[in-house]
N, C-alpha and C positions, 0 to 999 in steps of 0.2 A: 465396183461400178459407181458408187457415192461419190459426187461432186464433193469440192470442199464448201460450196455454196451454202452449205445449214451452217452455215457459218455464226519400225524395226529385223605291241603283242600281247595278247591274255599273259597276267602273271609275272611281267617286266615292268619295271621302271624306264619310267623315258623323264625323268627333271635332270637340272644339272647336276652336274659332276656325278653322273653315274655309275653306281658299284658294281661289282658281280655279285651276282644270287648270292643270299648270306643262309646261312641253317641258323634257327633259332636259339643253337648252342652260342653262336658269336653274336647275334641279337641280344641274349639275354647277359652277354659279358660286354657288351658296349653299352645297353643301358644302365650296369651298376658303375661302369664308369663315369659315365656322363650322370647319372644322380635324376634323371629327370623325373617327374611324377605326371601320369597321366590321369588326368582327370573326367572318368567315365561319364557319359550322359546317354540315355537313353533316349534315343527318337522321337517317341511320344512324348516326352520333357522339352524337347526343344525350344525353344522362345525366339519369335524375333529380334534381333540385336539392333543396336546403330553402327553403323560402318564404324571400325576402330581410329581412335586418332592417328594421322598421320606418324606425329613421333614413336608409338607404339608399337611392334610387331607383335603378332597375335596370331598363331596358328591352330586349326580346326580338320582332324583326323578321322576322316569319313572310314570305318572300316567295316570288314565284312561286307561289301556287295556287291550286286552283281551291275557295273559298271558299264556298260556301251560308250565308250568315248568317243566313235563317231571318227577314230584317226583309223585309215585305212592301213596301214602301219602296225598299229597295235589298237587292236578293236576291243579288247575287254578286257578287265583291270577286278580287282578285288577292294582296291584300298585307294583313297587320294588322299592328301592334305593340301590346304586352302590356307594361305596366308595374305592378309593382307590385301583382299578383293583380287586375287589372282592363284589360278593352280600353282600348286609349288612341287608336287611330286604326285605321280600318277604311275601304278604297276599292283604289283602283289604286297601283301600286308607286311610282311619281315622288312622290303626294300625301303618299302616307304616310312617307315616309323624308324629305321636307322636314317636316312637321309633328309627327313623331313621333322622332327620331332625334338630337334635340338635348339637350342637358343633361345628359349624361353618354356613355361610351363604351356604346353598341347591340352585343349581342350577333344574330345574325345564324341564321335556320335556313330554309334553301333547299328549300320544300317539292317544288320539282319535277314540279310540276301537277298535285299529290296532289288527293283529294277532302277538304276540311276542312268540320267541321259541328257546331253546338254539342254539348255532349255531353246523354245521354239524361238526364230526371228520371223516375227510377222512381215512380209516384204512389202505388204498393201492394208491398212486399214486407216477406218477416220475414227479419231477419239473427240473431236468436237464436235460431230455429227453424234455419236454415239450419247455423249452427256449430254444435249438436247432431247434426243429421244426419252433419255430416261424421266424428263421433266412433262415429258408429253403422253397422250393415250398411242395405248403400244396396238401394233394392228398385224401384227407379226403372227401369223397362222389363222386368220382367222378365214374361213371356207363358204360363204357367205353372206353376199349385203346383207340380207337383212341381221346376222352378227356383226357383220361393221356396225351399223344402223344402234345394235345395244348398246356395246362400248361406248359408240361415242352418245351416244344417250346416258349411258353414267356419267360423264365426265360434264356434259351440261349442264345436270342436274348439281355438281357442283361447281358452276359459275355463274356469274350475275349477269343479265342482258348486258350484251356489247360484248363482252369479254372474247376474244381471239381467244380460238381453240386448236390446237396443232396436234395433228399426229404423223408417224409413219407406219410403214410394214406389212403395205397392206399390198395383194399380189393375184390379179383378177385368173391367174392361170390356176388358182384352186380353186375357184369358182364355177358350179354345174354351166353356165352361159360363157363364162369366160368372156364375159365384155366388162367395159371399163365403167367404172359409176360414174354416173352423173351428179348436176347440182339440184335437180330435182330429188334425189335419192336420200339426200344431207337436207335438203330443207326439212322433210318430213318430220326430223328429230330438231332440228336447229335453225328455226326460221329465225331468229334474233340475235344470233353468236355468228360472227364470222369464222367459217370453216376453214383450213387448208389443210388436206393430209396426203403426204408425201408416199409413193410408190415405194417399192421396198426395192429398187434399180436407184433412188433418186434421181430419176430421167424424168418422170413426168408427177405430176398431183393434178387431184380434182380439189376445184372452190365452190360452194355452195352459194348463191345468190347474193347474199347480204357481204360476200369477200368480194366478189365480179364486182358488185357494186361501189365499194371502196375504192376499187381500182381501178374504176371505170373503164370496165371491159363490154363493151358494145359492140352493135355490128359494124359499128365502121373503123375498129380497134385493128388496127394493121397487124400481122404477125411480124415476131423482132425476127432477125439475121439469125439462122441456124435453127428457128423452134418453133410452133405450129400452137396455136387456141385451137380447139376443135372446135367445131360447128355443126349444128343440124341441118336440116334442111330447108329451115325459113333463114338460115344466118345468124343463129343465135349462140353465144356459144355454151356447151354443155357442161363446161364446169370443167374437162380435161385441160393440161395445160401441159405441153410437149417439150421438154428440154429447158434448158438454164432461162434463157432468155424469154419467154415467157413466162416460167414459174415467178422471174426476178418482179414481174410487173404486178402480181400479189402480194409473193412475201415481202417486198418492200414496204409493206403497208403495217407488217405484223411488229408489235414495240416488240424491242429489244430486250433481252433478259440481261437481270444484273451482272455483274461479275460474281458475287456469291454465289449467286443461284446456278449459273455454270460450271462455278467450280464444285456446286454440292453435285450436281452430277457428274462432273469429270471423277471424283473420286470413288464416286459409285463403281462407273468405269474404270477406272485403275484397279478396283478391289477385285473386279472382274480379271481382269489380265491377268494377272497373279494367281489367280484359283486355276485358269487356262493352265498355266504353262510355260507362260510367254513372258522372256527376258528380255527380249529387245521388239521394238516396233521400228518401224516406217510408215511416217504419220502422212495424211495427207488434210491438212485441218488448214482455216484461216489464221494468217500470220499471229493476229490477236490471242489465240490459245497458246504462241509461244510465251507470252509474258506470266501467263497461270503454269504454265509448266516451271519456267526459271523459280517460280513462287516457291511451287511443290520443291524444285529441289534444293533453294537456300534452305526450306523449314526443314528438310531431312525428310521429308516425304515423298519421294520421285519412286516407285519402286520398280520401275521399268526404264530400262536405256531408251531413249526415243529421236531418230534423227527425223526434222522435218523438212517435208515438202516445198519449195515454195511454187509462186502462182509461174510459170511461163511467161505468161500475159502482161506481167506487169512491165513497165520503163524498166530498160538495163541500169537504170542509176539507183532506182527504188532495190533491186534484185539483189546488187553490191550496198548498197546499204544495210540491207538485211543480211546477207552472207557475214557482215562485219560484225552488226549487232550479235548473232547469233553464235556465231564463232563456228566450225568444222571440226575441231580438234577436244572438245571437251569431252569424254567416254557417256557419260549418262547421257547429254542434250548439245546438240548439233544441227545445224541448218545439213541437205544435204539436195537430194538434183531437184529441177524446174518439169514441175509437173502440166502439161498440155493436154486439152481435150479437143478427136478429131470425132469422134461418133456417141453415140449415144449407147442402148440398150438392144440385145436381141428379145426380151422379154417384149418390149412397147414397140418392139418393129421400127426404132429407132438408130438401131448400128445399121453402119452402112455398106449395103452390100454390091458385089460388084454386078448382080443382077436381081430381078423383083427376087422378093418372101416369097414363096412357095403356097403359102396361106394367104396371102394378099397382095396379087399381080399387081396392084395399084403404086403400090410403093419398092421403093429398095433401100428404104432406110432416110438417113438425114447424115449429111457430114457436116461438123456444127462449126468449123473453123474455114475460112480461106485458105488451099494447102501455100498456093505462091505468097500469100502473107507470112505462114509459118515459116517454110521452109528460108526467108528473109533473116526473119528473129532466129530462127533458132544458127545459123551459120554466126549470130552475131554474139548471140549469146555462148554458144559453144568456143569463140575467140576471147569469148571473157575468161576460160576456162570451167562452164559451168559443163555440171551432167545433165543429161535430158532424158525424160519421159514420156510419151505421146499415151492415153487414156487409147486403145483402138479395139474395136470390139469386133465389129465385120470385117471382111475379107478386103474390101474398099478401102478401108480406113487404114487397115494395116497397109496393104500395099501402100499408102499414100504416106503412112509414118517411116517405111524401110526406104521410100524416094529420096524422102529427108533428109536421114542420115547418110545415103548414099551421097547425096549434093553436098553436105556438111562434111568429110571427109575429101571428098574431091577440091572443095572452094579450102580448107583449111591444113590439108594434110593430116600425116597418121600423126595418132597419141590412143592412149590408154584413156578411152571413153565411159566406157560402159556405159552407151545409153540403151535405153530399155522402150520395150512395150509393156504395157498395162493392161493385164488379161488378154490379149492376143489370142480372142476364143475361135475365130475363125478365118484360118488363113489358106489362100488358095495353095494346092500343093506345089506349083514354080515357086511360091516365096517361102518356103519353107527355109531352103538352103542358105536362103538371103540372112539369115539369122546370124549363124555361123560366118558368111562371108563378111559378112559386116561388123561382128563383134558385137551384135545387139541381143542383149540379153531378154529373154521370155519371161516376164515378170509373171504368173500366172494364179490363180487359185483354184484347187481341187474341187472345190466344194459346190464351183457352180456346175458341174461337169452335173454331179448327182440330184441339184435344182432344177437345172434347163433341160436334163435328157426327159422330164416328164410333156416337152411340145417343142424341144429344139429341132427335132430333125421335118415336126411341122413347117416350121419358120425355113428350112434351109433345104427339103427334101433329102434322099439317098445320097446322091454324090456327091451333092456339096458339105455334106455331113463327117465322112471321111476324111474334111482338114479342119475338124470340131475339138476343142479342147486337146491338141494333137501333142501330149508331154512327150510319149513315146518317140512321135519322128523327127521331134524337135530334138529333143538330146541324145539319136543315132545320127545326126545329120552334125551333131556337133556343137550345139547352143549352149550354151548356158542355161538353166532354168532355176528360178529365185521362185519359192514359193509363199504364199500369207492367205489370208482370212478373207480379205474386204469386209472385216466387220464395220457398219453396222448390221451391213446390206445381207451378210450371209450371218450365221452364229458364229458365236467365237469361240472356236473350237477344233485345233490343229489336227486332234484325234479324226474327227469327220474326214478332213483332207486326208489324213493319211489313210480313212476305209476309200475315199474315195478312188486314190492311187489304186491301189491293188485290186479292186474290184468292178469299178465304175456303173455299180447297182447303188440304189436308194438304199440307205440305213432302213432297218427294220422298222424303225417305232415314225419313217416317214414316208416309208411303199405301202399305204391305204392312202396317202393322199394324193395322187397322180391327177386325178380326174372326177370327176362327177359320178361317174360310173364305177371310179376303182379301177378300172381296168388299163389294159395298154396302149389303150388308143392317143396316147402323147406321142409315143416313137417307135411306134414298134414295135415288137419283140424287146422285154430285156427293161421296155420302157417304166415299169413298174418296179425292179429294183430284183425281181423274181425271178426272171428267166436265167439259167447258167450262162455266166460267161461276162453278161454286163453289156450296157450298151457300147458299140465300137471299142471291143476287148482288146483290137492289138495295140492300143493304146494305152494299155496299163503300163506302170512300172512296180518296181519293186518293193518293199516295205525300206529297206535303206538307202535307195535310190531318192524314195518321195522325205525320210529323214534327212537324207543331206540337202536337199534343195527348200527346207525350212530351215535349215541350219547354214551348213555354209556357204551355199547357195546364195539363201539371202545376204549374209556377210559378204561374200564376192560383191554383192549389187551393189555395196554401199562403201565400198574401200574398207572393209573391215574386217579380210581374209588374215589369218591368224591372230588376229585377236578376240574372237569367239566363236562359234560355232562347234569348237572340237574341245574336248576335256581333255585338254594336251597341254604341257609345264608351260608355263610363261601367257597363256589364253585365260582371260576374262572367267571368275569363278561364278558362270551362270548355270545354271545345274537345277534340273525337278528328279521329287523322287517320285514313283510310281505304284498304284496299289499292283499292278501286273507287268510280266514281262514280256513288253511287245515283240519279242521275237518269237515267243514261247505256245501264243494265242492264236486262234481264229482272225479274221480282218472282222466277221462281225461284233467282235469284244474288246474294239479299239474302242468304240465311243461309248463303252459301260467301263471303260478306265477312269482313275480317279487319279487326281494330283495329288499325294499328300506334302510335297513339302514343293516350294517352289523357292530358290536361292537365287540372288542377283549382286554381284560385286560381295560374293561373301557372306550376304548378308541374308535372313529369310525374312523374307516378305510375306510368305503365306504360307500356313499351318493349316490343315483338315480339321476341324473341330472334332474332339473325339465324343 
C-alpha cells in the first residue's frame, strides 16, 4: 500500500543434451576419463563470492538435496550445477555430475538434504520507503499512544530544538480506542521538534503543531484534490492528514536526507532482503533511488535483481526518457510498468468503496485520481508500449481500474499487456471474472489478508467480505496472480505470505494482538488467528500454488517467465537454502523457517551466521 512518496521429474535431469540414467559404474568410468577433481566444500564454509568474470567459466555442484524446483514437469531433484549465473543441469546426482562437471575444475557444496527452492520474487515493495524508515523512529507494533508518546520521546531526547523528527509504522487498529492520534498527543513529548509520522498504510500521518505550523495549515487551509486535513469541531485541524496530497503540504517542508545517508539505509535494507529470501524485487520507490541502485551494482554490490516502477503520472516524454535511461533489458536493474494510484487504504477508511464502511456510514472511501483523466493517459501510454499498474484497494477503485483497461484494449487493440492491479483487496464478485477476461493480472499480498482480518470485515461487513483478499476465486476463474510483500508497510517476510495462503489465521506470535481486549471482536469468528479454519477459508490456496505466484507468478508480471522463478536448465541461478522443508511441516512453522543460504546470479549473498 506504501506510496513511492517517502521518496521484483524427481531424480532426472532436464539440462541440455540429455543422457539416460547412468549407474555409477559408468559415472565412475567417465570421471577417470575425463580427469576431473572435485573440489569438496561444506555448506557451513561457504563464502560469498563476486560474480565470476565473464571470460571465465566456473561451475558450482549443489549435491545431496532435497530440491523443489518449482517446474511442474519435474518438481524435485537431488543435485544441480550452477555455472556462470545460470542453472546448467538439474535432476539426480550421477546425471548431473556426468553432464555438468566437465570443462573446467567443479567446485562442490554438499547440501545435506537441505530443503533448496527458487528464491522469492517480491512482485510489490518499496526499498526507498523502506531505507528512510530505517533512519527514522520505527513505530511498527507499537499498542498504544502513550508507547507512541515513549519512542518518540527517546528519539527527542536525542535531537536539538527544531530538528524534524520522522517516523512510521504506527497503526491505531492495535490501539484499545482505535482512533487516530492527534497533534495534541505529539505536543506533549515534542512541543519544539517538528513532528510527522507516517501510518504503516502510507495513506495518511499525523503532524504535531509546530509541523501544521511550518506549513501553515489553518482553518482556512483548503483540502488538496483526492485527500482530506482533518478537523475538529471548532475547524482546526488535528494533526491527521489524509492521503498524498495533504501529507505532501507537510513533508514538503521536511529537509531532505543526503545521498549517503540513504544509501546507509538502503543497504541496511538490501542486507535485509537477502536474510528474506528474496532474489528478485519489483520496486516501487522515486526515480531518484534508481541512480543509488545503478551505484550499488557498478560497485558489485546490487545483491538482488530489482525492476523498477515508474510514476504513471508523469509527462509521456519524462516516462521514455526514463524507460531509456534505465534500460528493460539489463537482468539485475531495469525500469519496468507505470505505477498509478486510484484509492487509498482500507485500514484509514480511505479505499474506495463502491458503498459507505460498515463502521462509518459517513464515508465510502476517497478515489484519489480523476478515473476520465486516467483512463486518457493510460490509453496513451499503453500506445507508447508501456505496462500499467493501477494501486486499487476497494471494490470502487478496482472496478474503476478494470474500466480502464477495458477502454485501453478497446481504443488500442489486443497485445500482450499484462497490466496489473495492486492489491485488489476488495473486489465486487461480477468483476472477479473481469480479471481473466481482460488479461489483468492480480498483483496481491498475503500478508494483509492476516493484518486486516483483525477489523476488515468491520470496515466492509459479511457480504461484502466474501470478495476480500479473494486469491482463491481469482485463480478458479482464471487470473493470474503475482504475489510480494508491500514491505515496508507489511514485514518482509514471504514465509508469513505463504502461512498466510494456506491458513488465513494470524501467526502465532501475532493472534494476542487483534484488539484491546484480545479477543474476536475485529471479524468475527476466526478473527483472532484461533478459530479452525481461518477467516473466509474458501479462500485459501495451497502451499505451491501460493510458492509459484511468488515465484513465477511474479516472473509472469514482469516479462520474466522462464528466466527465473523455476530451478530449470538455462533459468537465472537464484536459489535459498532452507533450515526446513516446507513441504514436510505444519503452516504454523513456515515463519520459525530460517534462510540459511540465499544465492542470486550464482552468487551468495547471504550466509546465516553460525
Amino acid at each position: 500500500m506504501r506510496e513511492s512518496a517517502k521518496r521484483t521429474r524427481a531424480g532426472t535431469l532436464s539440462g541440455p543434451g540429455r543422457a539416460e540414467f547412468c549407474s555409477l559404474r559408468r559415472l565412475l568410468i567417465a570421471a577417470a576419463c575425463l580427469g576431473f577433481i572435485v573440489l569438496a566444500v561444506d555448506l557451513r564454509s561457504l563464502h560469498a563470492q563476486e560474480p565470476p568474470a565473464a571470460s571465465a567459466s566456473h561451475t558450482t555442484l549443489y549435491l545431496h538435496g532435497r530440491i523443489y524446483t518449482n517446474d511442474p514437469t519435474h518438481p524435485w531433484a537431488s543435485a544441480m550445477a550452477v555455472r556462470d549465473g545460470k542453472i546448467a543441469c538439474v535432476g539426480d546426482i550421477s546425471s548431473v555430475m556426468l553432464e555438468c562437471s566437465t570443462g573446467d575444475t567443479p567446485e562442490t557444496v554438499q547440501l545435506n538434504n537441505r530443503f533448496v527452492m527458487p528464491g522469492f520474487n517480491d512482485a510489490h515493495l518499496h526499498l526507498g520507503g523502506a531505507a528512510i524508515d530505517k533512519l527514522s523512529v520505527q513505530l511498527n507494533g507499537v499498542a498504544t499512544v502513550e508507547e507512541l508518546q515513549k519512542r518518540l520521546a527517546a528519539s527527542v531526547a536525542q535531537h536539538k530544538e527544531g530538528d524534524w523528527i520522522t517516523g512510521s509504522g504506527w497503526d491505531q487498529t492495535l490501539w484499545p480506542d482505535k482512533a487516530f492520534p492527534t497533534r495534541q498527543q505529539l505536543d506533549v513529548v515534542s512541543p519544539n521538534n517538528p513532528i510527522f509520522l507516517t501510518h504503516i498504510s502510507g495513506h495518511v500521518a499525523v503532524a504535531n503543531s509546530a509541523a501544521l505550523k511550518i506549513a501553515n495549515i489553518t482553518k482556512t487551509t483548503a483540502d488538496p484534490a483526492g485527500s482530506k486535513i482533518e478537523r475538529d469541531a471548532n475547524g482546526e485541524a488535528t494533526g491527521m492528514l489524509l492521503e498524498d496530497g495533504a501529507m505532501h503540504i507537510v513533508r514538503s517542508k521536511i529537509p531532505e536526507l543526503t545521498s549517503e545517508q540513504i544509501r546507509q539505509g538502503l543497504e541496511l535494507v538490501l542486507a535485509d532482503v537477502a536474510k528474506n529470501g528474496i532474489t528478485s524485487v519489483q520496486d516501487n520507490s522515486d526515480w531518484e533511488y534508481f541512480a543509488l541502485y545503478h551505484q550499488l551494482k557498478d560497485e558489485g554490490g546490487l545483491t538482488v535483481r530489482i525492476t523498477e516502477w515508474l510514476p504513471f503520472e508523469a509527462p509521456l516524454t519524462d516516462l521514455r526518457n526514463m524507460r531509456a535511461e534505465g534500460g528493460v533489458n539489463d537482468p539485475m536493474l531495469r525500469t519496468g510498468m507505470l505505477k498509478g494510484f486510484l484509492d487509498g487504504a482500507l485500514g484509514s477508511h480511505t479505499a474506495a468503496l463502491l458503498a459507505p464502511y460498515s463502521d462509518d456510514p459517513t464515508t465510502s472511501g476517497i478515489l484519489t485520481a480523476n478515473v476520465d483523466d486516467y483512463r486518457k493517459m493510460a490509453i496513451e501510454r499503453d500506445k507508447a508500449g508501456f505496462q500499467i499498474g493501477f494501486h486499487a484497494i476497494g471494490d470502487k477503485a478496482n472496478r474503476a481500474a478494470l474500466d480502464i483497461f477495458e477502454a485501453v484494449a478497446k481504443a488500442n487493440g489486443p497485445r500482450d499487456r499484462r497490466d496489473r492491479i495492486e492489491h485488489a483487496q476488495v473486489v465486487s464478485p461480477e468483476d472477479l471474472p473481469r480479471f481473466a477476461a481482460l488479461n489483468v493480472i492480480a498483483s496481491m499480498q498475503p500478508s494483509h489478508e492476516t493484518t486486516d482480518m483483525r477489523w476488515a470485515e468491520q470496515r466492509l461487513g459479511p457480504e461484502r467480505s466474501k470478495g476480500a483478499y479473494a486469491w482463491k476465486s481469482l485463480q478458479k476463474s482464471g487470473a493470474r496472480l503475482a504475489f510480494g510483500t508491500d514491505y515496508d508497510v507489511e514485514v518482509l517476510s514471504p514465509f508469513r505470505g505463504l502461512y498466510a495462503c494456506t491458513t488465513r489465521a494470524l501467526p502465532a506470535e501475532t493472534a494476542g494482538t487483534t484488539s484491546g481486549s484480545g479477543t474476536n471482536d475485529a471479524a468475527g469468528a476466526g478473527a483472532s488467528g484461533n478459530s479452525a479454519g481461518g477467516w473466509q477459508p474458501l479462500e485459501k490456496i495451497s502451499l505451491e500454488e501460493c510458492i509459484r505466484a511468488y515465484t513465477t507468478g511474479s516472473a509472469y508480471a514482469e516479462f520474466m517467465q522462464g528466466k527465473k522463478g523455476e530451478l530449470r536448465s538455462g533459468e537465472y541461478a537464484d536459489f535459498i537454502i532452507l533450515s526446513a522443508d516446507l513441504t514436510k511441516i505444519p503452516p504454523a512453522q513456515y515463519t520459525q523457517t530460517q534462510v540459511l543460504t540465499t544465492v542470486v546470479a550464482g552468487r551468495t549473498v547471504y550466509q546465516l551466521p553460525q
